[in-house]
PQR file with spaces between the fields and no chain letter, atoms N, CA, C, O and H, PARSE charges and radii, in Angstrom:
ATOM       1  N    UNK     1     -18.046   29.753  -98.768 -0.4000 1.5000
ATOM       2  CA   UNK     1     -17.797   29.567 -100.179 -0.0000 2.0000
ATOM       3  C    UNK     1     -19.036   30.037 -100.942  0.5500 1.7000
ATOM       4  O    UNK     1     -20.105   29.717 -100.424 -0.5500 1.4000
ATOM       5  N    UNK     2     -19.087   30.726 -102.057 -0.4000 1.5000
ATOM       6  CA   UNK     2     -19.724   31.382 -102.925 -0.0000 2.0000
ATOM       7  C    UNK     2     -20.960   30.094 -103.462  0.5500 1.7000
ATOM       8  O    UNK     2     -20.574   28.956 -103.730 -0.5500 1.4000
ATOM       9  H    UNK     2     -18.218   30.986 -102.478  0.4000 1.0000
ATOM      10  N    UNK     3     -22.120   30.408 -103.535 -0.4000 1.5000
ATOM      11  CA   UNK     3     -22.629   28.860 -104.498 -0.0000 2.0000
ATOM      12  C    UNK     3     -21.918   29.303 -105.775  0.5500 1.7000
ATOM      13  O    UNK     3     -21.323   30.353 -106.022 -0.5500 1.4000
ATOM      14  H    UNK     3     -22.433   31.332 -103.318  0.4000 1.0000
ATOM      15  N    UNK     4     -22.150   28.172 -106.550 -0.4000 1.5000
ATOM      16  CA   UNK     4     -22.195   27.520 -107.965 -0.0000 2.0000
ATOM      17  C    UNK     4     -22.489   28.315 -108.803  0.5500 1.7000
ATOM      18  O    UNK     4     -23.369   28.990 -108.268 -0.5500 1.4000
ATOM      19  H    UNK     4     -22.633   27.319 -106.350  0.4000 1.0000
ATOM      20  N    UNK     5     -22.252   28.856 -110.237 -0.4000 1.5000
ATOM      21  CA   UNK     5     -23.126   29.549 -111.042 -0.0000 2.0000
ATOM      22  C    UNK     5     -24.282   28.056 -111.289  0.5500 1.7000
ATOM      23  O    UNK     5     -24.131   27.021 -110.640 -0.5500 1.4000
ATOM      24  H    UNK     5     -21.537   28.307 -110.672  0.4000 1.0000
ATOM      25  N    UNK     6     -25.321   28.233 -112.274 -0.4000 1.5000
ATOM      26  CA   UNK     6     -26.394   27.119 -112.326 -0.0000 2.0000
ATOM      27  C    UNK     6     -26.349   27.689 -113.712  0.5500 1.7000
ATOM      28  O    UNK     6     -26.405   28.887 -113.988 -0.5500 1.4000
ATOM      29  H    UNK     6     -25.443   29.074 -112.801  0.4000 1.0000
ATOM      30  N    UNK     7     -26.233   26.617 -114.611 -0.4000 1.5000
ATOM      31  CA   UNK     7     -26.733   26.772 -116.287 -0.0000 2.0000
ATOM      32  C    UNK     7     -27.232   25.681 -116.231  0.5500 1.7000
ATOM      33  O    UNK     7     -26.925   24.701 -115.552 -0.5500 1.4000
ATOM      34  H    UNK     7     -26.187   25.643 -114.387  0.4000 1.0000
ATOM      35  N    UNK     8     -28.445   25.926 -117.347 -0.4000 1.5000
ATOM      36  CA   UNK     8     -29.338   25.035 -118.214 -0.0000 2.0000
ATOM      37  C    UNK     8     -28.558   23.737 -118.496  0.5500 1.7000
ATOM      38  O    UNK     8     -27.459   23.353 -118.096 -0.5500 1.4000
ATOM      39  H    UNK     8     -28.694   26.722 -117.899  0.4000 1.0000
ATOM      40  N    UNK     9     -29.832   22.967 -119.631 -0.4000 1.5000
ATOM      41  CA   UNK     9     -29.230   21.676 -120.080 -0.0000 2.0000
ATOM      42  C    UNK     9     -28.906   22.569 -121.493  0.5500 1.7000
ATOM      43  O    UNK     9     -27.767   22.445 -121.942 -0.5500 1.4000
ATOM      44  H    UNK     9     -30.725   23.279 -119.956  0.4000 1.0000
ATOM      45  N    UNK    10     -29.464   23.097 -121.921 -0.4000 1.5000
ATOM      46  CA   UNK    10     -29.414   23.662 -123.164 -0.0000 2.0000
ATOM      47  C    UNK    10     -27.977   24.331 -123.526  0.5500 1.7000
ATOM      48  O    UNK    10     -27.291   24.279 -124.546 -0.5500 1.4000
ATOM      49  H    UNK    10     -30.390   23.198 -121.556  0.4000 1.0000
ATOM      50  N    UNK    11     -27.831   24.876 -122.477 -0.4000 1.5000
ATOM      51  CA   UNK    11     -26.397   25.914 -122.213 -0.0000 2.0000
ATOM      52  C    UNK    11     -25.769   25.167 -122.512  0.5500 1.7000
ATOM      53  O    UNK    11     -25.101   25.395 -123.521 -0.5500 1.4000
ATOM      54  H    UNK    11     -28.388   24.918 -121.648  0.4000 1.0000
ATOM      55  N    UNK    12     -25.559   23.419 -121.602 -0.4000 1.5000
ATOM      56  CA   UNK    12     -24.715   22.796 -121.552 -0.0000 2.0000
ATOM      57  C    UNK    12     -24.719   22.441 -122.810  0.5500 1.7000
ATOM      58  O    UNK    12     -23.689   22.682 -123.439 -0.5500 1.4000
ATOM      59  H    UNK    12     -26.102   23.234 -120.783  0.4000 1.0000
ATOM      60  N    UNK    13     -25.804   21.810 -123.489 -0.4000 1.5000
ATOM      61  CA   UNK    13     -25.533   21.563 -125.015 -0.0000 2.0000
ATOM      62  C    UNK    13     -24.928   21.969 -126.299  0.5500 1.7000
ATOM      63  O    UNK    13     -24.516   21.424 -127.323 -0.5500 1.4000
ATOM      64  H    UNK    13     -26.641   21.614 -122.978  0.4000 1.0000
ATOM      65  N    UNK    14     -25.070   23.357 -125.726 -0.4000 1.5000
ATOM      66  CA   UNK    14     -24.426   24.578 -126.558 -0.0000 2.0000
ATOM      67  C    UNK    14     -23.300   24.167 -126.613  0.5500 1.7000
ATOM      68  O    UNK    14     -22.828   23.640 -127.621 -0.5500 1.4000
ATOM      69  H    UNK    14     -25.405   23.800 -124.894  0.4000 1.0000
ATOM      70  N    UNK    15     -22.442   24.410 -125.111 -0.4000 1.5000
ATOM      71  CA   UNK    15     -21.151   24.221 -125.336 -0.0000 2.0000
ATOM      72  C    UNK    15     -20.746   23.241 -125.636  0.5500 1.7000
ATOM      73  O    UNK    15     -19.664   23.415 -126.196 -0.5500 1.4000
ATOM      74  H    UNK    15     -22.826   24.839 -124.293  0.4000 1.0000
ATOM      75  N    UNK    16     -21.157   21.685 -125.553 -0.4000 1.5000
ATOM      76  CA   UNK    16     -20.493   20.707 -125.712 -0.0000 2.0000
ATOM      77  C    UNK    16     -20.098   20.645 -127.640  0.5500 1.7000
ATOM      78  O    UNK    16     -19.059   20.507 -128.285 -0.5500 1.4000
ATOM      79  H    UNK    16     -22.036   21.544 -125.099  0.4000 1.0000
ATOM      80  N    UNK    17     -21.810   20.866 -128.055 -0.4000 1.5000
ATOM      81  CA   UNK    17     -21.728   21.326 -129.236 -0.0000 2.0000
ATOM      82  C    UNK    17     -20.433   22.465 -130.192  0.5500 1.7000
ATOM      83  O    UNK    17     -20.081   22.601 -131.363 -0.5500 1.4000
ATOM      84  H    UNK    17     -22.654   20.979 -127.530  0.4000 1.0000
ATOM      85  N    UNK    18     -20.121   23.008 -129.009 -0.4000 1.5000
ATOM      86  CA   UNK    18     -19.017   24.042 -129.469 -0.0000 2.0000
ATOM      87  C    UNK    18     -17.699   23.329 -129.056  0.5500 1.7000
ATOM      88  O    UNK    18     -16.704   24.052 -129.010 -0.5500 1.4000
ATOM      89  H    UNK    18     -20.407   22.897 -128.057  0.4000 1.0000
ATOM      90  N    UNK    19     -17.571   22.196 -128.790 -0.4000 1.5000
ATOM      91  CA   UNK    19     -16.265   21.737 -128.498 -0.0000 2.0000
ATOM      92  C    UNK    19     -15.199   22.533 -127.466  0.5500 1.7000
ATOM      93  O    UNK    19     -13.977   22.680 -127.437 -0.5500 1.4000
ATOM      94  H    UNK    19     -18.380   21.609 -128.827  0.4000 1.0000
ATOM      95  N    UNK    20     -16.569   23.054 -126.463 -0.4000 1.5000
ATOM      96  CA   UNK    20     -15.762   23.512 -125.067 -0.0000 2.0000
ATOM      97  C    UNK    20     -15.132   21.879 -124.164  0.5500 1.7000
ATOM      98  O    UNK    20     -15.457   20.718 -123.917 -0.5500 1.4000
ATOM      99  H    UNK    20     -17.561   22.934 -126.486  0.4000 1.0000
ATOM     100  N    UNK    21     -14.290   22.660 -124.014 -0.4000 1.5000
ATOM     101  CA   UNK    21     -13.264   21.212 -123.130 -0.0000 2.0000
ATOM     102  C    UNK    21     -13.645   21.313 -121.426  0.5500 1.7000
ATOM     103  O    UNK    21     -12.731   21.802 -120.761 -0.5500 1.4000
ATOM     104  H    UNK    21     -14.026   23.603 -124.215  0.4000 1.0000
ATOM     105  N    UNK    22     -14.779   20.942 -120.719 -0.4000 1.5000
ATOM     106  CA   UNK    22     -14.941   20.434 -119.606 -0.0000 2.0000
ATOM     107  C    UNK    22     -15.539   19.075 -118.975  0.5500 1.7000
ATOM     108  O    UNK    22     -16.067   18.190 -119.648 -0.5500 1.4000
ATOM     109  H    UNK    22     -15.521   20.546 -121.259  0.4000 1.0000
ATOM     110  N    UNK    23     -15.387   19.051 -117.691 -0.4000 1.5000
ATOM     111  CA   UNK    23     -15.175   18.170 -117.122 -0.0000 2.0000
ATOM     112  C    UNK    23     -16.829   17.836 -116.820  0.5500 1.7000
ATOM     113  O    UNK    23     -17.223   18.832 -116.213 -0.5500 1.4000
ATOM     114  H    UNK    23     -14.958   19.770 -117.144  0.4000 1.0000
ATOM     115  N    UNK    24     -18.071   16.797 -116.986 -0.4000 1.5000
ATOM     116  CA   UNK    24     -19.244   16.361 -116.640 -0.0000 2.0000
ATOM     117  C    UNK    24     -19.209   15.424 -115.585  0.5500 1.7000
ATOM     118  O    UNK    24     -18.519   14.410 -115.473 -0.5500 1.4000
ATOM     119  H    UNK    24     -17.750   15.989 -117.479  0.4000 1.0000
ATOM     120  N    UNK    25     -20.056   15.913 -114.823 -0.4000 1.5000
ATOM     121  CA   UNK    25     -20.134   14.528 -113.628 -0.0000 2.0000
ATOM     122  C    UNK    25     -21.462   14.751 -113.477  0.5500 1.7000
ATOM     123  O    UNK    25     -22.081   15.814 -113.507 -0.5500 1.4000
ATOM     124  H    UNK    25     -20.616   16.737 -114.913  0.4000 1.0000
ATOM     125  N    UNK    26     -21.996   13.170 -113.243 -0.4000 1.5000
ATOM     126  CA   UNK    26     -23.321   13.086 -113.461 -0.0000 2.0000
ATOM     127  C    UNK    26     -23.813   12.770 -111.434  0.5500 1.7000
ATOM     128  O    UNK    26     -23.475   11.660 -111.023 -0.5500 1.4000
ATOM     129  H    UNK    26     -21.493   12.306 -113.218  0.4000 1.0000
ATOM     130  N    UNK    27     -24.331   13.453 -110.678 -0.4000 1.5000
ATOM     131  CA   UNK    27     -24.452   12.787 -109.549 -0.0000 2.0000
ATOM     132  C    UNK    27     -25.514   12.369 -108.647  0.5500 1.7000
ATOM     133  O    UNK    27     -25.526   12.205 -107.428 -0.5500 1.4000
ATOM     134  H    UNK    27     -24.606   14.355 -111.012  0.4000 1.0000
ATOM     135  N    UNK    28     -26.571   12.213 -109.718 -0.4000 1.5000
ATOM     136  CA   UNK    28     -27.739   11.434 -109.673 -0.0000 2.0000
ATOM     137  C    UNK    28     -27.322   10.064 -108.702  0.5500 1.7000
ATOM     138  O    UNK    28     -26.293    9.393 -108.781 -0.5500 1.4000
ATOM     139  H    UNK    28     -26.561   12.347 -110.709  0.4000 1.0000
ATOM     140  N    UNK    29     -28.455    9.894 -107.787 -0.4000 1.5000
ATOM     141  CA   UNK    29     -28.067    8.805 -107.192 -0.0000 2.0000
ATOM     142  C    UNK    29     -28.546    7.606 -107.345  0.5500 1.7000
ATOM     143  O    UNK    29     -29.751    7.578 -107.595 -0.5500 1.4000
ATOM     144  H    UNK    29     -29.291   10.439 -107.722  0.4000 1.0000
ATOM     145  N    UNK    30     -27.705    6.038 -107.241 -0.4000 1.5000
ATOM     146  CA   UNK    30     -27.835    5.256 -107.883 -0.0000 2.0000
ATOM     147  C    UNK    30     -29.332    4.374 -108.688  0.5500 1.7000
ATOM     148  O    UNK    30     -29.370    3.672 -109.698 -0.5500 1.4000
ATOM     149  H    UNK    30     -26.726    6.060 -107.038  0.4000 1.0000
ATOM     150  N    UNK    31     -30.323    4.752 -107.823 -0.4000 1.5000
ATOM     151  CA   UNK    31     -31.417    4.460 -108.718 -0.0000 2.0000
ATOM     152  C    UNK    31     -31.996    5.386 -109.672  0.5500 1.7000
ATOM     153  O    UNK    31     -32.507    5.162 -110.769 -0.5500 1.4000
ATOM     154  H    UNK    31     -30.293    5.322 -107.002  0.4000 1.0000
ATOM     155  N    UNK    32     -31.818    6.462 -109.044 -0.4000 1.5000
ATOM     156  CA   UNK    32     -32.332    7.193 -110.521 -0.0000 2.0000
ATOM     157  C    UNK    32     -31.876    7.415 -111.586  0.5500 1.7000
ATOM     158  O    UNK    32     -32.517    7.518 -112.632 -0.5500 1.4000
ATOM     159  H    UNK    32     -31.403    6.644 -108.153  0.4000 1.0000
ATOM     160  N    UNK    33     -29.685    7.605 -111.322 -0.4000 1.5000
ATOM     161  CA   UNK    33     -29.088    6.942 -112.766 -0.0000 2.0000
ATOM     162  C    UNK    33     -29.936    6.002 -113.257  0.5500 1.7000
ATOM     163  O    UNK    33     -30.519    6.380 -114.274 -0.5500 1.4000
ATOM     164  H    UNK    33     -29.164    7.521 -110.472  0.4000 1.0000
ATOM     165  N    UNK    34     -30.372    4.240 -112.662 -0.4000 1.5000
ATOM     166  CA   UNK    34     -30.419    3.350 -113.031 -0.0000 2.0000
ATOM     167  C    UNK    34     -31.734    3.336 -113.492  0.5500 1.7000
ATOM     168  O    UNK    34     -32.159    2.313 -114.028 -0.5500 1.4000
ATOM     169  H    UNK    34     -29.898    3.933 -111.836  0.4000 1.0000
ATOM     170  N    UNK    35     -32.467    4.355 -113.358 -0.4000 1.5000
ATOM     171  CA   UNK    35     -34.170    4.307 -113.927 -0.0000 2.0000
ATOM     172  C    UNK    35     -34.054    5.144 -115.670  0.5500 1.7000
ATOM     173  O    UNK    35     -34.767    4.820 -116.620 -0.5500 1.4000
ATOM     174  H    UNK    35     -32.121    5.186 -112.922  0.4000 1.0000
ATOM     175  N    UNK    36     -32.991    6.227 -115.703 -0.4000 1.5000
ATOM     176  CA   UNK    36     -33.653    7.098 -116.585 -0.0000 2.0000
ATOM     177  C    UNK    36     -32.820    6.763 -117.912  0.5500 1.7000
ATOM     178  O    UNK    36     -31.825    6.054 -117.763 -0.5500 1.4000
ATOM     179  H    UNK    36     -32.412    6.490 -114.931  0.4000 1.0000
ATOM     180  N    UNK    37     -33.132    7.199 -119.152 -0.4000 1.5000
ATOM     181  CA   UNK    37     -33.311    6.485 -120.250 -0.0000 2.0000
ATOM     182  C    UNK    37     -32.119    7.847 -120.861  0.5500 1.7000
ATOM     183  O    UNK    37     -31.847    8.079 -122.039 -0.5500 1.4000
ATOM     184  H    UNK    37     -33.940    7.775 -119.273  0.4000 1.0000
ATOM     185  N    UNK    38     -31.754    8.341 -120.020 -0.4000 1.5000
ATOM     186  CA   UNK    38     -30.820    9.596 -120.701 -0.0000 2.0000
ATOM     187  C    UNK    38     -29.346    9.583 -119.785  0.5500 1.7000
ATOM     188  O    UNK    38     -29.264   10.063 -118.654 -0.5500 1.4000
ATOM     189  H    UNK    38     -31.975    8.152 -119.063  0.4000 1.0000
ATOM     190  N    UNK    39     -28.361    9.017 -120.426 -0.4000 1.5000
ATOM     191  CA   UNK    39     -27.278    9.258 -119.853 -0.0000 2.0000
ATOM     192  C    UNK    39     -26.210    9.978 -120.370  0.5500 1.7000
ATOM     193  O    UNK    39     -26.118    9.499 -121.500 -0.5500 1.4000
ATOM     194  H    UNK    39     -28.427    8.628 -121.345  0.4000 1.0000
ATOM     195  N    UNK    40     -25.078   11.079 -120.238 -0.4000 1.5000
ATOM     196  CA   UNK    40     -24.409   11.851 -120.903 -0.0000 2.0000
ATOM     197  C    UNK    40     -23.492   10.752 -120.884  0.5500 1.7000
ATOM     198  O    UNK    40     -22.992   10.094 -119.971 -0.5500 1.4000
ATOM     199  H    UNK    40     -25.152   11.469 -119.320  0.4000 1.0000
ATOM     200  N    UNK    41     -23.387   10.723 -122.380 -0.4000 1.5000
ATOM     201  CA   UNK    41     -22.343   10.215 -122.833 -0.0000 2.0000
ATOM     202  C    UNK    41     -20.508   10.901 -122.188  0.5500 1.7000
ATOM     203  O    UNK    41     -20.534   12.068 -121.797 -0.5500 1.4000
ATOM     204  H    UNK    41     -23.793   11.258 -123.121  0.4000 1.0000
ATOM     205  N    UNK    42     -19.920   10.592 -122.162 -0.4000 1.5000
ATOM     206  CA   UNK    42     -18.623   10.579 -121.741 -0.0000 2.0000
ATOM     207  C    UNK    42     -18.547   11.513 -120.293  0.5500 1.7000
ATOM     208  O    UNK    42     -17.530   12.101 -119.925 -0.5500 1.4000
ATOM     209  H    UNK    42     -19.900    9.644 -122.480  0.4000 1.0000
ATOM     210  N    UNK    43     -19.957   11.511 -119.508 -0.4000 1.5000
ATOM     211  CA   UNK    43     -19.782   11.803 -118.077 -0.0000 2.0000
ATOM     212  C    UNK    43     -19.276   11.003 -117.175  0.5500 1.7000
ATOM     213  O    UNK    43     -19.464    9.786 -117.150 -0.5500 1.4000
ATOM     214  H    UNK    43     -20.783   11.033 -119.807  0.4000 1.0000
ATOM     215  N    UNK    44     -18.478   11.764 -116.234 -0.4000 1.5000
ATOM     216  CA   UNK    44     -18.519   10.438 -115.024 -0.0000 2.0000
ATOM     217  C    UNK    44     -18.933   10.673 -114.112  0.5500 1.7000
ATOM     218  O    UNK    44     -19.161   11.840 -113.793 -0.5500 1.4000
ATOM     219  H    UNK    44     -18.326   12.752 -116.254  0.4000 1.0000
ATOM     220  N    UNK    45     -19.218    9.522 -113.245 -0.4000 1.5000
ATOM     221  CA   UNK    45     -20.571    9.256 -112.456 -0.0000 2.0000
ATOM     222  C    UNK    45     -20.129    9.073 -111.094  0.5500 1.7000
ATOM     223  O    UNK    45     -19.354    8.175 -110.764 -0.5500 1.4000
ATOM     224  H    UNK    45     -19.033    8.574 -113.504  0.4000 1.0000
ATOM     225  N    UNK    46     -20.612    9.910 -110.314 -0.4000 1.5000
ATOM     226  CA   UNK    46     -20.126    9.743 -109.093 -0.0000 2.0000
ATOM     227  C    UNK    46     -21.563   10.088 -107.892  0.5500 1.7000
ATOM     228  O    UNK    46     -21.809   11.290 -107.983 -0.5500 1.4000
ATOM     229  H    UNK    46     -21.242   10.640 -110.582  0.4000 1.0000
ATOM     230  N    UNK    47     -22.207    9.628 -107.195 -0.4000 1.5000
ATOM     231  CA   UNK    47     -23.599    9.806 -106.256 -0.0000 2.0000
ATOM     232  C    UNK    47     -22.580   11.162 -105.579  0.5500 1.7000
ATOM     233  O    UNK    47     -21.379   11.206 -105.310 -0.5500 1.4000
ATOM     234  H    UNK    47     -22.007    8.651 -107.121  0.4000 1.0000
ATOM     235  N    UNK    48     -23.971   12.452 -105.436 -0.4000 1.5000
ATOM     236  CA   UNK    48     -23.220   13.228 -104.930 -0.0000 2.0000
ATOM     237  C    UNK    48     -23.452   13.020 -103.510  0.5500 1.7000
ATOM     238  O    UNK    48     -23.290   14.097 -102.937 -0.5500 1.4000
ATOM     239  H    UNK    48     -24.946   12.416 -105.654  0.4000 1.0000
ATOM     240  N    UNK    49     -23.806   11.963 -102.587 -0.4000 1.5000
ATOM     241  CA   UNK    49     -23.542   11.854 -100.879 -0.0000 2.0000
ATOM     242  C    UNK    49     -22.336   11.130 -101.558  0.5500 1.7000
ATOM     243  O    UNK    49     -21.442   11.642 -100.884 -0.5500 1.4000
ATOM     244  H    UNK    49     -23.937   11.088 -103.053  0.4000 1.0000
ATOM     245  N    UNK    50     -21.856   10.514 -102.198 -0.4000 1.5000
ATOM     246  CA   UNK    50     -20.171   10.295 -102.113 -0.0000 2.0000
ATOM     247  C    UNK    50     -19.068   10.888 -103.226  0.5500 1.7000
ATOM     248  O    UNK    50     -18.201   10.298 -103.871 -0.5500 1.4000
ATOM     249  H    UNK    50     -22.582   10.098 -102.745  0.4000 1.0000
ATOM     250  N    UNK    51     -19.409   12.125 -103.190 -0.4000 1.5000
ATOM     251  CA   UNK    51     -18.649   13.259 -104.354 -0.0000 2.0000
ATOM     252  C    UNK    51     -17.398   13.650 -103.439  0.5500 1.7000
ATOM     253  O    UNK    51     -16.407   13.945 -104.107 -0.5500 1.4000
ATOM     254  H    UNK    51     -20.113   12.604 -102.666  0.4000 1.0000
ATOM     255  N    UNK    52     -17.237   13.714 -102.107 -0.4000 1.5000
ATOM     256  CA   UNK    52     -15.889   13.896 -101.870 -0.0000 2.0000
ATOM     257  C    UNK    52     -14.689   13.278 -101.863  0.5500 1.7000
ATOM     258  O    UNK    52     -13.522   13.659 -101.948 -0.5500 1.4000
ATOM     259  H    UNK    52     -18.042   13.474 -101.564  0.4000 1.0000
ATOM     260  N    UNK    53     -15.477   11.773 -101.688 -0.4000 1.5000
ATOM     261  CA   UNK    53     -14.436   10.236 -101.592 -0.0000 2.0000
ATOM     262  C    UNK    53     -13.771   10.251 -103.115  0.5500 1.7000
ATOM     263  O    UNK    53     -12.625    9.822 -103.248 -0.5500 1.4000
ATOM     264  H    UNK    53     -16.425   11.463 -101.619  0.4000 1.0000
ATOM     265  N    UNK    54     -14.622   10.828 -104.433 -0.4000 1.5000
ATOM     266  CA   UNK    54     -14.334   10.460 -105.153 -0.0000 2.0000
ATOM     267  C    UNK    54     -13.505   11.876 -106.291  0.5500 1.7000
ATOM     268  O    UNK    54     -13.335   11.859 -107.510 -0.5500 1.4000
ATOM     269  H    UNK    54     -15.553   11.176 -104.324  0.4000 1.0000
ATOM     270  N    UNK    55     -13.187   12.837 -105.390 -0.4000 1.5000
ATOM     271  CA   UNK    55     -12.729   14.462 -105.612 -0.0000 2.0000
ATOM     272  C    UNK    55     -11.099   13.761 -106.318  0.5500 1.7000
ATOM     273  O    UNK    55     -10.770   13.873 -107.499 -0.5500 1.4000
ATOM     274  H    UNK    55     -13.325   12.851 -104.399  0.4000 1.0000
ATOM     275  N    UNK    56     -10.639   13.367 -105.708 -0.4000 1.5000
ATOM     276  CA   UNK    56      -9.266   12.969 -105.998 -0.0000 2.0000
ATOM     277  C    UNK    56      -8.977   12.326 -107.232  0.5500 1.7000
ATOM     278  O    UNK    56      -7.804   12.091 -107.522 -0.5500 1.4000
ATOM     279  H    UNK    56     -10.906   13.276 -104.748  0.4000 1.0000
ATOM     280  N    UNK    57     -10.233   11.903 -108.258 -0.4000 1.5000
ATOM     281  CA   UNK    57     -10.280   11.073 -109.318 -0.0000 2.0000
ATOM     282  C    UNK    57     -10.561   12.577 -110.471  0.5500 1.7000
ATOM     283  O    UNK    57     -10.011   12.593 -111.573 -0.5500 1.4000
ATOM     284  H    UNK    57     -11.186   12.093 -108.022  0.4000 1.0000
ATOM     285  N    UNK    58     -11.209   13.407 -110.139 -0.4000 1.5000
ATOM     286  CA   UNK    58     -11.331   14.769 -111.003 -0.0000 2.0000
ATOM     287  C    UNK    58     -10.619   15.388 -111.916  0.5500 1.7000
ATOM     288  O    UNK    58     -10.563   16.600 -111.709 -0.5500 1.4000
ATOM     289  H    UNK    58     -11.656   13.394 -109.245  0.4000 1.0000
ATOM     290  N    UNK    59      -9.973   14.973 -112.979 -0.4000 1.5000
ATOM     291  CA   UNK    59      -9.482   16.063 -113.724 -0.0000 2.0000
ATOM     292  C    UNK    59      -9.693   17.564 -113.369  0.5500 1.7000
ATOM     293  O    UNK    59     -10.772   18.143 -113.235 -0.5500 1.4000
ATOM     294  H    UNK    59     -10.018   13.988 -113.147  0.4000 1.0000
ATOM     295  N    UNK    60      -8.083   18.216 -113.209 -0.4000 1.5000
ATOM     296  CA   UNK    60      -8.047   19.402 -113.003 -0.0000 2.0000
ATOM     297  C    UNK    60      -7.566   19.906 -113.858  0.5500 1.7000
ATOM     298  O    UNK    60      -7.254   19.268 -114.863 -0.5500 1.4000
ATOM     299  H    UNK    60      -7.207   17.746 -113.318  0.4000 1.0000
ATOM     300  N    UNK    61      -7.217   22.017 -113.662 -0.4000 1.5000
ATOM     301  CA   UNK    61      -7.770   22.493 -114.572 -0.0000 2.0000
ATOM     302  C    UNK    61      -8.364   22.657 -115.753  0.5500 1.7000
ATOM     303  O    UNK    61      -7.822   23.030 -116.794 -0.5500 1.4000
ATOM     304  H    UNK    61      -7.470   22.535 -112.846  0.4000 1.0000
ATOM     305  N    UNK    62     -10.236   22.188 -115.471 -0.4000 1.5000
ATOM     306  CA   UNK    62     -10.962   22.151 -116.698 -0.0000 2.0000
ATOM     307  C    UNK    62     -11.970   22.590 -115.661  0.5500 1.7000
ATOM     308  O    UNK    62     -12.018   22.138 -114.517 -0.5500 1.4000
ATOM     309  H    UNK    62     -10.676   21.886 -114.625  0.4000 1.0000
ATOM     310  N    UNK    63     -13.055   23.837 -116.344 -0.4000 1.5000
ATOM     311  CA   UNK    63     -14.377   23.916 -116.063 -0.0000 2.0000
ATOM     312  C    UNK    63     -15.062   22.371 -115.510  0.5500 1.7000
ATOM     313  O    UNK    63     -14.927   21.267 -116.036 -0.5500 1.4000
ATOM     314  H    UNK    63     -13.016   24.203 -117.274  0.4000 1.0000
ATOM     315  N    UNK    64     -15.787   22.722 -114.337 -0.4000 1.5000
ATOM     316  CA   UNK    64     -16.538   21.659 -114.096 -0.0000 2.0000
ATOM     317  C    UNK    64     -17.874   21.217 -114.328  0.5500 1.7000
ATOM     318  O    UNK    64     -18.231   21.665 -113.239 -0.5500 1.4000
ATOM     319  H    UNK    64     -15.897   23.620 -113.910  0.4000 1.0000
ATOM     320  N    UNK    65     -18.822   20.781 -114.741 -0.4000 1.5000
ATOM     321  CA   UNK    65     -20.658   20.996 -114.825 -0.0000 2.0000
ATOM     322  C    UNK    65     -20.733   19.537 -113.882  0.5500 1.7000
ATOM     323  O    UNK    65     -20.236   18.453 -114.187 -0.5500 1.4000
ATOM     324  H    UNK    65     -18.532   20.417 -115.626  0.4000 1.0000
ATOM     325  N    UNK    66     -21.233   19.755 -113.093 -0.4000 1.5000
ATOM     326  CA   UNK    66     -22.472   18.632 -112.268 -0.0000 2.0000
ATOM     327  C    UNK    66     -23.985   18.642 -112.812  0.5500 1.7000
ATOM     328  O    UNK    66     -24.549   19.735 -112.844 -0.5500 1.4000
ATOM     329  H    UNK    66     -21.637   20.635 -112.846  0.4000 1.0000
ATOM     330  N    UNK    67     -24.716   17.437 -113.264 -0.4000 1.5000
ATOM     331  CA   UNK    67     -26.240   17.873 -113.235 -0.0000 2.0000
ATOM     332  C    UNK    67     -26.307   16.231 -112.032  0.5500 1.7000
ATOM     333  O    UNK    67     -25.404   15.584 -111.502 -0.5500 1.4000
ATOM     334  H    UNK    67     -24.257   16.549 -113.238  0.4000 1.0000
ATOM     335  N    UNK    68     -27.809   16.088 -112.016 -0.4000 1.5000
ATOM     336  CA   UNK    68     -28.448   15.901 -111.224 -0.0000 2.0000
ATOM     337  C    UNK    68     -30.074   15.878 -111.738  0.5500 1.7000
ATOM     338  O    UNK    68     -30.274   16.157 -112.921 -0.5500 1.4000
ATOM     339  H    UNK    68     -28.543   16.614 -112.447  0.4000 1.0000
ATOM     340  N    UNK    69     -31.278   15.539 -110.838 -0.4000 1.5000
ATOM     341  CA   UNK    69     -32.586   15.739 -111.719 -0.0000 2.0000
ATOM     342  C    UNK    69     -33.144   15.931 -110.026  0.5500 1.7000
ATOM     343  O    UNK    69     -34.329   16.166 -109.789 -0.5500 1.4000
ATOM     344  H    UNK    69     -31.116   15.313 -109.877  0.4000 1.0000
């Protein structure tokens, strides 16, 4: 399988700002969600060592963005 394209936070801002319709998942794992002082609003949150258990919950067809730190 091909990797990922990789965009910025900025990119991402752009578009959200532009009222592009995709899907955010945040998959920071549980302490560092729980340390940092920045959370995307209307992301959902899934640790990516358990991103496959939770594949089946994904809204489909919509662009996807994952971040991470």
């Amino acid at each position: 399988m091909p990797a990922a394209p990789r965009i910025t936070a900025d990119v991402v801002k752009q578009r959200i700002e532009a009222g592009e319709d995709f899907i955010l998942i945040d998959v920071r794992n549980p302490q560092a969600w729980a340390e940092s002082e920045v959370k995307a609003r209307n992301a959902m949150r899934f640790p990516v060592d358990d991103l496959e258990q939770y594949l089946p919950r994904i809204p489909k067809g919509k662009p996807i963005v994952a971040y991470c730190t």
